[in-house]
C-alpha positions, 0 to 999 in steps of 0.5 A: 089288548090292542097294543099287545096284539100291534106290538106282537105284529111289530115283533113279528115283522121285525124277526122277518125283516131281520131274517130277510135282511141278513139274507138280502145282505147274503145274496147282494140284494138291496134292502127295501126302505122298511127293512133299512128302517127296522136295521137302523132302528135295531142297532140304534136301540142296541147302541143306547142299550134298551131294553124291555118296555123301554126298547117297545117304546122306542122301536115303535116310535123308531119304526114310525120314523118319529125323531129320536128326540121324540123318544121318551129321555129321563125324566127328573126324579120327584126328589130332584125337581124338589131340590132344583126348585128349592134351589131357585126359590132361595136365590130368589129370596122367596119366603112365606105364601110367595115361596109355597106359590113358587114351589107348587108351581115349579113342582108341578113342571110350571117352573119355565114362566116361573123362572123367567121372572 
């Protein structure tokens, strides 16, 4: 409930800073470091096209001037990783208990140290 009620605030803001904005652009007046933010923030989510829960996400992230890289990235597929996984299993001629060790480890996002091996 909390969240909804913060994202309903940050809509709010957003549609006031939008309005100020275009109006401050009219009358000459320079926009305040919040408002450039919410500007910036807008059309970088209109640039990478997001919308729904994703462009809520990025926008609060945004607005909290948390780095891009921050913002959630696609993530792999269960069906990817297992393919991926696999892959780096049969160059490593895994076979039997060692192969399902692998396998289980790399599945479950542990495949860094794994693969340093």
């Amino acid at each position: 409930m909390q969240l909804k009620t913060m994202f309903s605030l940050a809509l709010a803001s957003a549609l006031a800073f939008g309005t100020c904005g275009a109006f401050a652009a009219e009358t000459g007046k320079a926009l305040t470091p919040q408002q450039q933010r919410m500007k910036d923030c807008n059309a970088e989510a209109k640039t990478k096209a997001l919308a729904g829960a994703e462009r809520k996400t990025f926008m609060s992230s945004c607005l909290k001037g948390e780095t891009v890289a921050a913002a959630p990235a696609a993530k792999e597929t269960q069906q990817e990783k297992m393919k991926t996984c696999s892959t780096e299993a049969k160059a490593k001629s895994l076979k039997g208990a060692d192969r399902k060790s692998f396998m289980s480890t790399c599945l479950k996002g542990d495949a860094a140290p794994a693969a340093a091996h």
